[in-house]
C-alpha positions in Angstrom: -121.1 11.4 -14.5 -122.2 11.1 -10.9 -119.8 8.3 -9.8 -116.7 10.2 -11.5 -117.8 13.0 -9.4 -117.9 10.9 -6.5 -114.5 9.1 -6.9 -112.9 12.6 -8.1 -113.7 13.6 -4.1 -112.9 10.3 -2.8 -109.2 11.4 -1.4 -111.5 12.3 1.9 -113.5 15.7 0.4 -116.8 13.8 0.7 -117.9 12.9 4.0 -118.5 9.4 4.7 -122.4 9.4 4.4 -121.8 11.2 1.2 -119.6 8.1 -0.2 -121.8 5.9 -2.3 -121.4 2.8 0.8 -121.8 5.1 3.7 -125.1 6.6 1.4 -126.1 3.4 1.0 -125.9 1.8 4.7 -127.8 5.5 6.0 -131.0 5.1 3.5 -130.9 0.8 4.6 -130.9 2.7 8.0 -133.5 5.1 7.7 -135.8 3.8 5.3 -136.1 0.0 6.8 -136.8 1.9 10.4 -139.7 3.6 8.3 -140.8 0.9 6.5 -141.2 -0.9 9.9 -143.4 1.5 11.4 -145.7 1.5 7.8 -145.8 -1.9 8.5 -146.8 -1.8 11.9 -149.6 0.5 10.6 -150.9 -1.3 7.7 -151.3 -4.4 10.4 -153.0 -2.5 12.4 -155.5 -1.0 9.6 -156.1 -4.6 8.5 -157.3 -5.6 12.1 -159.2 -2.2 11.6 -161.3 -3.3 8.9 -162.1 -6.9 10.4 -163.4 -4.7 13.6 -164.1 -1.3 14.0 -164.1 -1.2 17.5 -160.6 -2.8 17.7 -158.6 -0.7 20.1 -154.7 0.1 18.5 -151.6 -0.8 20.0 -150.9 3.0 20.7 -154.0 4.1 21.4 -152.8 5.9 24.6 -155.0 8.8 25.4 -157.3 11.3 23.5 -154.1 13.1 21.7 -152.0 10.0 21.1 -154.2 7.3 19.5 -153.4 6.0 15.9 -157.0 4.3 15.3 -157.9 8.7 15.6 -155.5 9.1 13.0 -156.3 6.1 10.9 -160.0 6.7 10.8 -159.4 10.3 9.3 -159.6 11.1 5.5 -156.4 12.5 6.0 -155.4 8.9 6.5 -156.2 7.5 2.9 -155.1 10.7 0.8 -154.2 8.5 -2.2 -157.4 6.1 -2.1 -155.9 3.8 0.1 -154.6 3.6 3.7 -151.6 6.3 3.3 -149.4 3.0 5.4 -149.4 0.8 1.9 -148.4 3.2 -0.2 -145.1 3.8 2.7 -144.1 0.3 2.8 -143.8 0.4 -0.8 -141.9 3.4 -1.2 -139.2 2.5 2.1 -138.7 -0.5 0.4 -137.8 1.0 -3.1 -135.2 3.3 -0.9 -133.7 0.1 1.5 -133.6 -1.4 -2.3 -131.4 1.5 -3.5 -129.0 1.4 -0.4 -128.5 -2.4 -0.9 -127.6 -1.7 -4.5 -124.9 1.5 -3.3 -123.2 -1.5 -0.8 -123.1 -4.0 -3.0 -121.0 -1.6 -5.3 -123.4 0.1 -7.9 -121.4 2.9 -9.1 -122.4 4.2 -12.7 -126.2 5.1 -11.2 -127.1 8.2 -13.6 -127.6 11.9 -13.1 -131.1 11.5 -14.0 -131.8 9.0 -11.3 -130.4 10.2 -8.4 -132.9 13.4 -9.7 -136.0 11.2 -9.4 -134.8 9.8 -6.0 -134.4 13.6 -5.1 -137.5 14.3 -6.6 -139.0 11.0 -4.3 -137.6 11.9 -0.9 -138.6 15.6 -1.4 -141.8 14.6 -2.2 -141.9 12.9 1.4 -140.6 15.7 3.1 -143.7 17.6 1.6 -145.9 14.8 3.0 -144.3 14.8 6.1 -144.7 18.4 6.9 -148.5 18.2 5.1 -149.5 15.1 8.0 -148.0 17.1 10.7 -149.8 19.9 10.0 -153.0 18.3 9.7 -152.5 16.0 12.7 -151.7 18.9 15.2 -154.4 21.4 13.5 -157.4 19.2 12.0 -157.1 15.7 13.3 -155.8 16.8 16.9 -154.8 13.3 17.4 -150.7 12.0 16.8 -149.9 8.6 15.8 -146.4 7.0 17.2 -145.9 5.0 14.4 -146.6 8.1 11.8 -143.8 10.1 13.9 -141.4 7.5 13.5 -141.9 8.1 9.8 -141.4 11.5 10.7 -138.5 11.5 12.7 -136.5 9.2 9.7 -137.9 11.0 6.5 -136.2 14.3 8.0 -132.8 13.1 7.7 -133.2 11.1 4.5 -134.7 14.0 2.8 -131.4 16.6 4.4 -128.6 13.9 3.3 -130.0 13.2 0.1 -130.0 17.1 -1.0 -126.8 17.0 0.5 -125.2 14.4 -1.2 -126.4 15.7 -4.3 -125.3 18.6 -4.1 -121.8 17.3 -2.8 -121.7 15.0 -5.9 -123.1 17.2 -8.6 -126.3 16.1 -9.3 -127.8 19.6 -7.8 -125.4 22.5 -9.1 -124.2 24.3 -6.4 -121.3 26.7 -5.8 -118.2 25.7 -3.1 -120.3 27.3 -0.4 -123.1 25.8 -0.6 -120.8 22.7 -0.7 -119.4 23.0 2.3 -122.0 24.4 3.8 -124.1 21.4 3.4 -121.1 19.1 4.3 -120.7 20.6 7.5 -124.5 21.5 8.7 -126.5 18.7 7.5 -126.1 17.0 11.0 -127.3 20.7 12.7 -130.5 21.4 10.3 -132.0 17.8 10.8 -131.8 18.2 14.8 -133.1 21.9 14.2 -135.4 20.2 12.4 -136.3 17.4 15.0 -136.4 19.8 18.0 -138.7 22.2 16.1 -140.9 19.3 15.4 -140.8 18.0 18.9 -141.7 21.5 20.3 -144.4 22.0 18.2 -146.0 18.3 19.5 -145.7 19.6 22.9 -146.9 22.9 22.8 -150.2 21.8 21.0 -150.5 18.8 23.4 -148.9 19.9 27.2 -152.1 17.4 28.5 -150.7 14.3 26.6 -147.0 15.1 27.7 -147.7 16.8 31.6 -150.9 15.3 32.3 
C-alpha cells in the first residue's frame, strides 16, 4: 500500500527526502552520526567502570562534563548505560536506510507505523534528557547533544514522510504543509534547543 502511494507521487509531488532513496540516504545520515556519538559514549562508560576517577574526553568545565552526566541515574534509565541501548537502536534505523537504497519497496503500512512509533519514542527521550540535564543534572554532555541535534530531524521527516505517503492520514493541508515546513520546524526546533542551553548555562558559554 505504502510503495504504491509512493510511486503514485513519484512524477515530482514528493520531495526528494520523501522518496524511498532520498528517505533512506537521510536516516543512513542521521542515524550513523548518532550512533557514532552512542559509541563514543559507551567507550567512554567502559573506561568508566575500569576507573572511577577517569576524567572524559569532554569533561570541559562544571556545566559541560559527560562523566556528570554519565554518573547520574538519569544515565541508566533502562538498567543499563542509556549509550548501549542508542547504538542499538541507530543501527536498526542506518539498517532501514540501507534497505530503502538498495531498493526495498513493498515495506508495509504497519511497519513504517512501528518505525514512527520508534523515532517518536526518541523524540520523547530526547526532550525527557534535556529536561533533566538542564533542570536536575545541571551538567550537558556533547556527545548526548549530538544525539539531540540528529534525533530532531529524524523524528520531523519521518512524520513527514508518513504523512506524505499515507501511512499517517492526513488531509492536502496538512500535506503540503509538512512538505514545505519540515526544514523550518527542525531549525525552530534546534534554535529553541540551543537557547535554552545557553540561557541555563551563560558561565559555560561567556565565561
Amino acid at each position: 500500500m505504502v510503495s504504491s502511494l509512493e510511486n503514485s507521487h513519484s512524477s515530482g509531488v514528493l520531495p526528494w527526502w520523501a522518496k524511498e532513496r532520498g528517505f533512506g540516504l537521510f536516516i543512513i545520515v542521521t542515524g550513523f552520526i548518532s550512533w557514532l556519538a552512542a559509541g563514543i559514549l559507551v567507550l567512554e562508560r567502559l573506561e568508566l567502570y575500569k576507573n572511577p576517577d577517569y576524567i572524559t574526553s569532554c569533561d570541559i568545565n562544571p556545566w559541560v562534563s559527560c562523566g556528570t552526566v554519565m554518573k547520574s541515574e538519569q544515565a541508566g534509565i533502562f538498567g543499563f548505560p542509556n549509550p548501549f541501548f542508542g547504538i542499538v537502536c541507530f543501527a536498526v534505523v542506518i539498517t532501514v536506510g540501507f534497505a530503502l537504497l538498495a531498493g526495498a519497496s513493498n515495506l508495509k503500512r504497519w511497519f513504517w507505523l512501528c518505525f514512527q512509533v520508534g523515532v517518536t519514542a526518541a523524540m520523547g527521550l530526547v526532550i525527557w534528557f534535556w529536561s533533566q540535564a538542564l533542570y536536575e543534572i545541571n551538567a550537558l554532555c556533547p556527545y548526548c547533544m549530538v544525539v539531540w541535534a540528529m534525533t530532531i530531524p529524524l523524528f520531523v521527516f519521518t512524520t513527514a514522510r508518513n504523512v506524505l505517503t499515507g501511512v499517517i492520514p492526513a488531509g492536502a493541508g496538512v500535506k503540503k504543509f509538512f512538505a514545505e515546513w519540515s526544514w523550518i520546524i527542525t531549525a525552530i526546533l534546534w534554535v529553541l534547543i540551543a537557547a535554552s542551553i545557553v540561557l541555563r548555562f551563560p558561565l559555560a558559554f561567556f565565561g
